[in-house]
Each structure stands twice: as structure tokens, then as C-alpha cells.
VEXKOLKOL-667753 format. One line per field, with one value per residue (C-alpha): x, y, z. Coordinates in nm, 2 decimals, m for minus. Example, Ala and Ser with C-alpha at 12.3 -4.5 7.8 and 13.67 -1.06 7.14 Angstrom:
xx: (1.23 | 1.37)
yy: (m0.45 | m0.11)
zz: (0.78 | 0.71)
***
This chain:
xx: (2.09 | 2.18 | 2.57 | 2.46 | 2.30 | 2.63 | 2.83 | 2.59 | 2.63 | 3.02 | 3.07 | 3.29 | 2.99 | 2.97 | 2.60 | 2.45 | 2.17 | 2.05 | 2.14 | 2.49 | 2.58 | 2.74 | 2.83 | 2.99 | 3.07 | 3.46 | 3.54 | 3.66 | 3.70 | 3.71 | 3.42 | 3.53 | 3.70 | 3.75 | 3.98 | 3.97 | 4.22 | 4.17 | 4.44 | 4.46 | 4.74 | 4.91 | 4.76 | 4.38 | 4.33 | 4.18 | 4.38 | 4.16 | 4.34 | 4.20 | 4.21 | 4.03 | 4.01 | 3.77 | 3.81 | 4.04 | 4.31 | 4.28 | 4.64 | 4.47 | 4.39 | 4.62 | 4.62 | 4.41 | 4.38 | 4.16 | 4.15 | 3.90 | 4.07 | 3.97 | 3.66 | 3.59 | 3.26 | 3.37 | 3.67 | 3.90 | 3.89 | 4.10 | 4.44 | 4.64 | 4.91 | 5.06 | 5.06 | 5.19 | 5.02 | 5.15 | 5.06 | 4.78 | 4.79 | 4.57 | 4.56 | 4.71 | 4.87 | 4.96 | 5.21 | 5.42 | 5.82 | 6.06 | 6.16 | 5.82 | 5.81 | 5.46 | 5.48 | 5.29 | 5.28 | 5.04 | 5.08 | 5.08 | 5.05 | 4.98 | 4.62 | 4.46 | 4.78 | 4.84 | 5.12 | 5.31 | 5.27 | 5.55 | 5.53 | 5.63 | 5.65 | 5.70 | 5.69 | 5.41 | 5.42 | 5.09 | 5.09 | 4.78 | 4.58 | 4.68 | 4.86 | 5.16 | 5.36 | 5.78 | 5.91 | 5.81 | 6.06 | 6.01 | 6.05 | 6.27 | 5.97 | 5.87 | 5.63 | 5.32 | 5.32 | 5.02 | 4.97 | 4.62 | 4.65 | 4.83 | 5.17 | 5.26 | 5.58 | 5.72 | 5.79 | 6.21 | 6.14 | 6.14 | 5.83 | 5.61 | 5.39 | 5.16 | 5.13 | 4.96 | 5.14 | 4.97 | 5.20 | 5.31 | 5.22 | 5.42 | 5.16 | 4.89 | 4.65 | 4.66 | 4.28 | 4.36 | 4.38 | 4.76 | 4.74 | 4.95 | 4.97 | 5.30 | 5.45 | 5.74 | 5.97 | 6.22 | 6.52 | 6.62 | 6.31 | 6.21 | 6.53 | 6.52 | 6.28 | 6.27 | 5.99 | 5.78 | 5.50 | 5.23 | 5.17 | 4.83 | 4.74 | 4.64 | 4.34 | 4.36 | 4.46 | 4.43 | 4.60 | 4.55 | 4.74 | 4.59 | 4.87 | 4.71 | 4.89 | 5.25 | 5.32 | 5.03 | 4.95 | 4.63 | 4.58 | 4.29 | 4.25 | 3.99 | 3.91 | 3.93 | 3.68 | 3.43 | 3.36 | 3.45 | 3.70 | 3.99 | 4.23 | 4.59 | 4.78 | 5.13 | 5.27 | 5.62 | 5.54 | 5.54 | 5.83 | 5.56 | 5.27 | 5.00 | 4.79 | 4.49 | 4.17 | 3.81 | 3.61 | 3.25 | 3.22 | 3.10 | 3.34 | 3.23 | 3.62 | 3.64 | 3.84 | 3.79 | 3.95 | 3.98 | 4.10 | 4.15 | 3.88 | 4.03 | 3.84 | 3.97 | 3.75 | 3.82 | 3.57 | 3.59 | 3.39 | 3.29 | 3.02 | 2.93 | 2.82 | 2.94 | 2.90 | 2.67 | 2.43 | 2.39 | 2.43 | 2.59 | 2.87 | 3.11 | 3.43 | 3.68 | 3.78 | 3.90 | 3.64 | 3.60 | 3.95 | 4.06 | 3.99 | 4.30 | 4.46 | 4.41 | 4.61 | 4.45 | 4.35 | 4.60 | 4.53 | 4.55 | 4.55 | 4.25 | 3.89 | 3.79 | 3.47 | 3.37 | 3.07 | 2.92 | 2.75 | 2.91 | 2.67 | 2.54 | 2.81 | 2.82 | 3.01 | 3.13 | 3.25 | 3.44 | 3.53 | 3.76 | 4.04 | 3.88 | 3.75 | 3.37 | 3.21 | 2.82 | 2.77 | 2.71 | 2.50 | 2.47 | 2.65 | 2.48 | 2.26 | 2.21 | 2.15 | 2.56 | 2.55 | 2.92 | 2.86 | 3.02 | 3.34 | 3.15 | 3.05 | 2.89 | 2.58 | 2.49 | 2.49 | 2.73 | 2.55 | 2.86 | 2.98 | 3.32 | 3.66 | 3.61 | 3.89 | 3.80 | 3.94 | 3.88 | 3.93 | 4.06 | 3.71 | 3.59 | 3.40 | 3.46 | 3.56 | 3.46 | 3.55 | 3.44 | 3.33 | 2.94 | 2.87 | 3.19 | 3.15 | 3.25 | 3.43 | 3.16 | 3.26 | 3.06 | 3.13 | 2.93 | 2.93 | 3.07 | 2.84 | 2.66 | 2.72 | 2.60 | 2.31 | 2.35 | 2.24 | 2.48)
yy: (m15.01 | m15.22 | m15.37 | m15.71 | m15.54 | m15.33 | m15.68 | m15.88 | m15.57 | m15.59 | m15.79 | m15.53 | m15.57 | m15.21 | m15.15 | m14.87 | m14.67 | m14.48 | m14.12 | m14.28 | m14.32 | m14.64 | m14.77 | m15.05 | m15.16 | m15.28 | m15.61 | m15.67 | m15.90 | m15.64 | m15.46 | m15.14 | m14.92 | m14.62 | m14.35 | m14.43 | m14.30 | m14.36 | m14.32 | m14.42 | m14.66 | m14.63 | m14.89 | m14.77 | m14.96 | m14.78 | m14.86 | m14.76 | m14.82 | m14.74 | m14.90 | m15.16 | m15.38 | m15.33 | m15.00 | m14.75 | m14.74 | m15.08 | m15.27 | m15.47 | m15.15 | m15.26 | m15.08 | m15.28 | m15.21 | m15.30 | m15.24 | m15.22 | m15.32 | m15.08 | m15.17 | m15.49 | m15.48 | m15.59 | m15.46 | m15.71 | m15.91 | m15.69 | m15.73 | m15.65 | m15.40 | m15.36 | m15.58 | m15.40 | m15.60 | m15.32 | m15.02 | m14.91 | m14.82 | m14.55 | m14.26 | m14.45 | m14.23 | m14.37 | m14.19 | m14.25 | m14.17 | m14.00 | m14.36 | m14.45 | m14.65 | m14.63 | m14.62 | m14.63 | m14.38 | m14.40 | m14.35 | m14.63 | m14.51 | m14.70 | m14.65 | m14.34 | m14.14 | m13.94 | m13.75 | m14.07 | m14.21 | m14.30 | m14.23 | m14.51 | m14.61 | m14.90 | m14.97 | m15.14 | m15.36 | m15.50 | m15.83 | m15.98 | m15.65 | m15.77 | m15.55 | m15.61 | m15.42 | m15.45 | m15.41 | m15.06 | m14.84 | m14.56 | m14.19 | m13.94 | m13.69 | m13.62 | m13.82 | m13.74 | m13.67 | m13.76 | m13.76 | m13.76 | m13.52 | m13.61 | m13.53 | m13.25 | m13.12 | m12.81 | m12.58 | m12.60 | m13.03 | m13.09 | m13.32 | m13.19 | m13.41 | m13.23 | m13.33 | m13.26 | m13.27 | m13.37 | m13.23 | m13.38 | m13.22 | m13.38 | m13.56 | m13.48 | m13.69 | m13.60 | m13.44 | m13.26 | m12.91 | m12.82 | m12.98 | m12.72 | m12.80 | m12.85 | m12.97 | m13.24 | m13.15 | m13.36 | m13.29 | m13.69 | m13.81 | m13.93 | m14.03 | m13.71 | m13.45 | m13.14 | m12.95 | m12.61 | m12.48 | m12.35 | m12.00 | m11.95 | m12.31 | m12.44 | m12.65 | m12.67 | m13.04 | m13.27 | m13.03 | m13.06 | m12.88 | m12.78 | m12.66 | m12.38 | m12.21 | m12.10 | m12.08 | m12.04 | m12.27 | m12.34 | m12.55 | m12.65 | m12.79 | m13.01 | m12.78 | m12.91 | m12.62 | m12.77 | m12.42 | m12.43 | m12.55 | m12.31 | m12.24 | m12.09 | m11.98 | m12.01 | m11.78 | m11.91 | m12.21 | m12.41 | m12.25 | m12.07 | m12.08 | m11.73 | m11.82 | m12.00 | m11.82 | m11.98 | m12.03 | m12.07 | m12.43 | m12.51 | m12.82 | m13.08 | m13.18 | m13.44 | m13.52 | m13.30 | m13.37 | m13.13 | m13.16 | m12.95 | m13.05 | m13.01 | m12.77 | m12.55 | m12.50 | m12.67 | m12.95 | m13.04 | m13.34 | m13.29 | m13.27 | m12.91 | m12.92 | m12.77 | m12.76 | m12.44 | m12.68 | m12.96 | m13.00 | m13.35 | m13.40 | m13.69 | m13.60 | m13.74 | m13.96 | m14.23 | m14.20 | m14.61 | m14.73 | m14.46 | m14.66 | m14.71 | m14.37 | m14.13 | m13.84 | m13.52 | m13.40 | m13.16 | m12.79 | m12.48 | m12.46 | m12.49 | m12.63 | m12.90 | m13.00 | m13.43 | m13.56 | m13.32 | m13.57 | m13.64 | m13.61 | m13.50 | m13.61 | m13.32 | m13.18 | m12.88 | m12.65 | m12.31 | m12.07 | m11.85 | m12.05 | m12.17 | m11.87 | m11.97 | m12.26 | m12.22 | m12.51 | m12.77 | m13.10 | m13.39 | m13.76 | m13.94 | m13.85 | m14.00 | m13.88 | m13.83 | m14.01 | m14.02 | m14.02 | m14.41 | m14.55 | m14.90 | m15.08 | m15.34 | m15.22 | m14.95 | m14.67 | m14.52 | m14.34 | m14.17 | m14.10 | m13.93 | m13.93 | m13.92 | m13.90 | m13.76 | m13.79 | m13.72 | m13.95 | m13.91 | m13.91 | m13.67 | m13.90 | m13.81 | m14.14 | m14.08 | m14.35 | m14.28 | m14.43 | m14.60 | m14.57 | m14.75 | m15.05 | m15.06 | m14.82 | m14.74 | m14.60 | m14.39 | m14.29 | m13.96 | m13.92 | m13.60 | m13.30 | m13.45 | m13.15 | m12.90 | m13.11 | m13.20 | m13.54 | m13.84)
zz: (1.93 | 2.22 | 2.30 | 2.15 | 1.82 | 1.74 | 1.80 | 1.53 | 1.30 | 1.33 | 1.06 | 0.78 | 0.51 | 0.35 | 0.26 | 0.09 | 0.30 | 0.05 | m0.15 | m0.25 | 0.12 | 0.26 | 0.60 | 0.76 | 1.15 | 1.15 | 1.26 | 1.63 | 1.89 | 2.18 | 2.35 | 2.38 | 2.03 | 2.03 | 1.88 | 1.48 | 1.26 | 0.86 | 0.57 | 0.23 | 0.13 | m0.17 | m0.38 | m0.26 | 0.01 | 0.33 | 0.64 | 0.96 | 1.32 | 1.67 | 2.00 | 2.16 | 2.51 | 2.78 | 2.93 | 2.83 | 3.04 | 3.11 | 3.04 | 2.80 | 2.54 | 2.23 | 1.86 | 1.61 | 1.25 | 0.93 | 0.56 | 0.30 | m0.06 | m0.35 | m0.47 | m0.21 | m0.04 | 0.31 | 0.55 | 0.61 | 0.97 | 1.25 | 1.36 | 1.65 | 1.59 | 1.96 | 2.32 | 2.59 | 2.91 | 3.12 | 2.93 | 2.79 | 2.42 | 2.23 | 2.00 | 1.67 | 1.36 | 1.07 | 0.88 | 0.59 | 0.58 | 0.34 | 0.22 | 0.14 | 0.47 | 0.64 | 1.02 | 1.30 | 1.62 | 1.94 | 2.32 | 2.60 | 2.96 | 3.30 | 3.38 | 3.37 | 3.41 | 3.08 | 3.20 | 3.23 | 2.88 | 2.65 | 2.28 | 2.06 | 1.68 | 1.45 | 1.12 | 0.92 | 0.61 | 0.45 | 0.24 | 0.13 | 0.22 | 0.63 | 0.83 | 1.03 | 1.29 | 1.38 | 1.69 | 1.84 | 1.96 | 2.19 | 2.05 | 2.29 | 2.39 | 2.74 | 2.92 | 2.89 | 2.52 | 2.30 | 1.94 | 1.77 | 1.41 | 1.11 | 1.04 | 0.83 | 0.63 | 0.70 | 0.43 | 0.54 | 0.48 | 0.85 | 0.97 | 1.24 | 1.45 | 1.65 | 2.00 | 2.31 | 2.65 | 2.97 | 3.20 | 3.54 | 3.90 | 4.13 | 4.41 | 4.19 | 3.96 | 3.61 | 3.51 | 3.19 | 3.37 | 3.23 | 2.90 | 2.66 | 2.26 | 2.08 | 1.77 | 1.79 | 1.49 | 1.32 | 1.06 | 1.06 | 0.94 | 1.27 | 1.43 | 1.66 | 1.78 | 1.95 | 2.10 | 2.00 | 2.23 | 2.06 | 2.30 | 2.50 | 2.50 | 2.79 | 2.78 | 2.38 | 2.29 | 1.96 | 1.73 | 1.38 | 1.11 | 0.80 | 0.56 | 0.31 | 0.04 | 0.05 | 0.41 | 0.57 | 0.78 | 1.02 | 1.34 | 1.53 | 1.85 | 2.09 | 2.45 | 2.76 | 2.89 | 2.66 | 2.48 | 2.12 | 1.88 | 1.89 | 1.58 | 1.54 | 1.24 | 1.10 | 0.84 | 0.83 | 0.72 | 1.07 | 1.21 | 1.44 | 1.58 | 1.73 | 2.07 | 2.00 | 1.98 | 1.97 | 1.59 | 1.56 | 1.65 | 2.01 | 2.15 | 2.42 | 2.55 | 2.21 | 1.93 | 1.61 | 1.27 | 0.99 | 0.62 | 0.37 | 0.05 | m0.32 | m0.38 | m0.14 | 0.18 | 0.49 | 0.59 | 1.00 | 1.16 | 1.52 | 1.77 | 1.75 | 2.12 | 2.44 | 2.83 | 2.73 | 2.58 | 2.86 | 3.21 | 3.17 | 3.36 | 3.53 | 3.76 | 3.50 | 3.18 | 3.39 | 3.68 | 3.64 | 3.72 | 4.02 | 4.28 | 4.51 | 4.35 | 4.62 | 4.51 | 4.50 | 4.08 | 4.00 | 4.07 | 3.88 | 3.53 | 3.33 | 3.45 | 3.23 | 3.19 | 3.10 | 3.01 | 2.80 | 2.49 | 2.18 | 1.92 | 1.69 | 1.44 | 1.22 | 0.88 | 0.93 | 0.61 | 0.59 | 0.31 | 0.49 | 0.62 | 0.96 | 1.12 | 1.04 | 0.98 | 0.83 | 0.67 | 0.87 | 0.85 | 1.06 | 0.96 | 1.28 | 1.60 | 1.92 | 2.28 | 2.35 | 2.65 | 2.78 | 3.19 | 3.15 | 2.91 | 2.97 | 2.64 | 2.78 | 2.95 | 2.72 | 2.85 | 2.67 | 2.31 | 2.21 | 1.83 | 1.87 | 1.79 | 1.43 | 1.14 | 0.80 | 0.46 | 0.10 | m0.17 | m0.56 | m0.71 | m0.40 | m0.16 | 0.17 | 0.44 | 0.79 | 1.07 | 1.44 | 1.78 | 1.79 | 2.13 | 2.24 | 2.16 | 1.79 | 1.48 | 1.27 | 0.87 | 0.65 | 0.31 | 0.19 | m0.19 | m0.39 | m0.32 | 0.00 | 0.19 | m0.02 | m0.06 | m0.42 | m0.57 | m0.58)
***
């Protein structure tokens, strides 16, 4: 589909495409959205955030959110969430305190320079199935912090949010090449937070944790060297964290999510590519709003690889705690095509950044980027990845 045939599908409508499957293009008045994150609020009501604007990085990137009602058959017209016209604001989380009190996290850095983001968080109210967000604050992590995965309890009560850090070179232009994974813990309920480094992680990024039984724990994590999806373990509970090593899943250097399914396996949706699969390539993330930054890309570190497509837009299952993942099958295709973050001319054929969860009667909800230009949902019926009838 072109730019202009997204746009006129934008509308919220959830329709049904067959097999017990529906769909539905959220509501928004930007051009370019990316980065959804979906959660289920406690009266029913799906909640998906992301960001939108015209480029990202662009000062004009805010967090915008929309709901679908239980039962309704349209997501409710988008709101904005943040306005920074400095700053430019991604990677929502929506999590929910000890207190009941649902708040939201997300990044907002100048440009294209990760490794000078803040981190900030406010809380958010609904009324009338409408969204609303307080005055953010900003939370007392280093620069260059960045959340993506859900927030997870430790076994000891604390709260962990896993993190990513792009870390500063001094003279140098941030390029992903020393991004290390972490988990910000709390014991305040978010007042405070200190920081654990997950070992042997450079390059791995997005890290999502996947509590099992007792206190084992599993994490999984994005790679910058576009190989595959890499996965460390926890057997205390959270308190620490083993190196990460690579899983079955090729990566491309894009978001993953993975969730734990009630009935015990692990489902993961991804783009089960890598840079062993196409020659694609661009210089960086932000290769469209550089100009007049002539610092050098930092050196050292790990070599990450952009550009690599993102698609297919596959479902990924494993049975043994993350190691493997054979069953797979594919959500939504397209050519890939990331070379450009432009939504307007479309060149850009990207589904990525997807979020993933599982609802009480066992329907899995799936929100991700359509080619940049709008947040596209999908909800699967029970039994649609092992191929059974709906």
C-alpha cells in the first residue's frame, strides 16, 4: 500500500479478515508511528501507546496513545501523552504501580543522540476510555538510558525495569556500537533506582524479561550485530543475570517482544531475519537528520549493522524456556525495506517494533509498525499458531 492508502485505512474500525483474525490501523494525526507498546487495563480496555511526528529524532516525536473498550468495534481517536519541543520522545512503557497507579515511562533525547536521552515518567488516568498524562518527572538514571520491555517484579518485591544504555564517547557520535543491557531496580516503588549490568552484553539491547517458575527467570534481547536474538537467565530470581548467548532466532538490529502464554511455552514476535540473509544496508538510524553533526561515529565496541528488512512479521513459539524456537508462522510480509525512516514517500515497507500479549480467553494482541507511517493491530484467535480452527 502507498502513504496515502495506509492514511485512508487509519480510521480504528477493527475488521475481521477471515479465520477469526481481525485487524485495525490506529488513529493518528502524524506521519510517521512507530514503536507500539499494548497493555490491558484493568477494566478490559486495550491501551496501545507509541510515537509519532515526522521523523524520529525530530523535536516534534511526542508519545500518543489509543484504546479499544471491551467489546467496541473501533479504537478510540489518538491522544497526545507528552510535548517536549526540544526533545524527542520514544520508546513508551506503560506500567502499573504497587498503588494500583498506572504510569507512564519513555526516553526523550535531542536528535539523534541516544546517549544523551533523559528517562522520564508520569502518571496516567483514563476517564471516558480517554487517556491522560500529569506532569512528567525525570527518573535519576544516567543519560543515555532507554527502556523498551515490560517491567517485572523481583522475587525480593523490588521492581525491575530493564534498560538499555547507549553509552557516551566523549567527541564521538553515538552509533549503537557500546550499547550494554541493564536492569534499573527499585525498593521505593519507583522513587529511586540503582543499576545492574547484565555481563557480556554489548551490542544486545531491548531486553525483555520473561519470569518462569520459582526463580527462574529469562531475558531476551534485540542485536545490534544483526545475528540472532540472544537470551540470558536468572536463577535468583532477578538478583542476577549470565552473559548473553545467541537462541535460534536470526535478528535484523529490531525490536523483539516475548511473553510467556498460559499454557506455558514462550511465544516471541519478531522478524526472524538477519544481515546473513540480505545485503541491505544504510550507515545509521538517524542517517536523515546528521547533517551539520560532524563528529566522528564512536569507535570500538561492537559493529552494528542497519538496514537489514524488517519482515516477515513472524510468531515464534518455544517449549524449552527460550533456547529454541520451531514453531514459527508469519503474522504479516512485505519487502522489509528500511534503507529510509521517511513515511511520506514510501519507501519505507517495514513491520517492526512489535508488542505482544495474551488475553483472558487466549487471543493473542499484536500492535506493530506498517511501514512507518501508521500502528497497525492484529488479533489472532486461540490456537492460530498451531494451526487449529478458530
Amino acid at each position: 500500500m502507498s502513504p496515502q492508502e495506509i492514511e485512508a485505512r487509519m480510521t480504528g474500525q477493527v475488521t475481521a479478515t477471515g479465520a477469526g483474525r481481525f485487524e485495525a490501523y490506529l488513529p493518528s494525526p502524524m506521519v510517521q508511528n512507530h514503536a507500539a507498546f499494548i497493555e490491558l487495563l484493568d477494566d478490559g480496555t486495550l491501551a496501545c501507546l507509541w510515537f509519532g511526528g515526522t521523523l524520529e529524532g525530530k523535536s516534534d516525536i511526542s508519545i500518543y496513545a489509543s484504546t479499544l473498550a471491551p467489546g467496541a468495534a473501533c479504537w478510540s481517536p489518538s491522544v497526545q501523552l507528552s510535548n517536549d519541543p526540544d526533545r524527542s520522545e520514544q520508546n513508551p512503557v506503560l506500567t502499573r504501580n504497587q498503588h494500583g497507579q498506572w504510569l507512564l515511562f519513555h526516553t526523550a533525547q535531542p536528535a539523534g543522540n541516544q546517549d544523551e536521552c533523559l528517562l522520564r515518567a508520569r502518571e496516567i488516568s483514563m476517564a471516558g476510555g480517554t487517556l491522560t498524562g500529569a506532569a512528567p518527572r525525570v527518573i535519576d538514571l544516567p543519560l543515555g538510558t532507554f527502556v523498551r520491555g515490560r517491567f517485572v517484579r523481583r522475587t525480593d518485591g523490588a521492581w525491575m525495569m530493564p534498560v538499555f544504555r547507549c553509552i557516551p564517547r566523549p567527541g564521538q557520535r553515538w552509533n549503537g556500537s557500546h550499547d550494554t543491557a541493564g536492569v534499573a531496580v527499585s525498593h521505593d516503588d519507583g522513587a529511586t533506582w540503582t543499576m545492574t549490568e547484565v555481563p557480556g552484553s554489548t551490542g544486545s539491547v531491548h531486553m525483555t524479561i520473561v519470569p518462569l517458575d520459582g526463580e527462574h527467570m529469562v531475558a531476551f534481547y534485540r542485536r545490534r550485530q544483526s545475528d540472532f536474538v540472544h537470551r540470558s537467565e536468572s536463577h535468583d530470581g532477578g538478583l542476577t543475570w549470565s552473559a548473553t548467548e545467541p537462541t535460534d532466532v536470526p535478528n535484523n538490529n529490531s525490536s523483539i517482544n516475548v511473553i510467556r502464554l498460559a499454557d506455558g511455552r514462550l511465544a516471541m514476535v519478531c522478524n526472524p531475519s538477519s544481515a546473513a540473509t540480505s545485503d541491505d544496508r544504510r550507515v545509521s538510524l538517524y542517517d536523515e537528520i546528521e547533517a551539520g553533526d560532524d563528529r566522528p561515529d564512536a569507535s570500538g565496541g561492537c559493529a552494528p549493522i542497519w538496514g537489514v528488512p524488517r519482515a516477515p512479521l513472524s510468531l515464534c513459539i518455544s517449549t524449552d524456556g527460550g533456547r529454541t524456537f520451531p514453531l514459527r508462522r508469519v503474522i504479516d510480509d512485505s519487502s522489509g525495506k528500511c534503507l529510509s525512516n521517511n513515511s511520506v514517500d514510501g519507501r519505507n515497507k517495514e513491520l517492526s517494533y512489535p508488542y505482544l500479549l495474551e488475553g483472558p480467553d487466549g487471543a493473542l494482541h499484536v500492535a506493530y509498525t506498517y511501514f512507518r507511517r501508521a500502528i497497525k493491530y492484529v488479533r489472532l484467535p486461540q490456537g492460530w499458531i498451531d494451526g487449529e480452527p478458530s
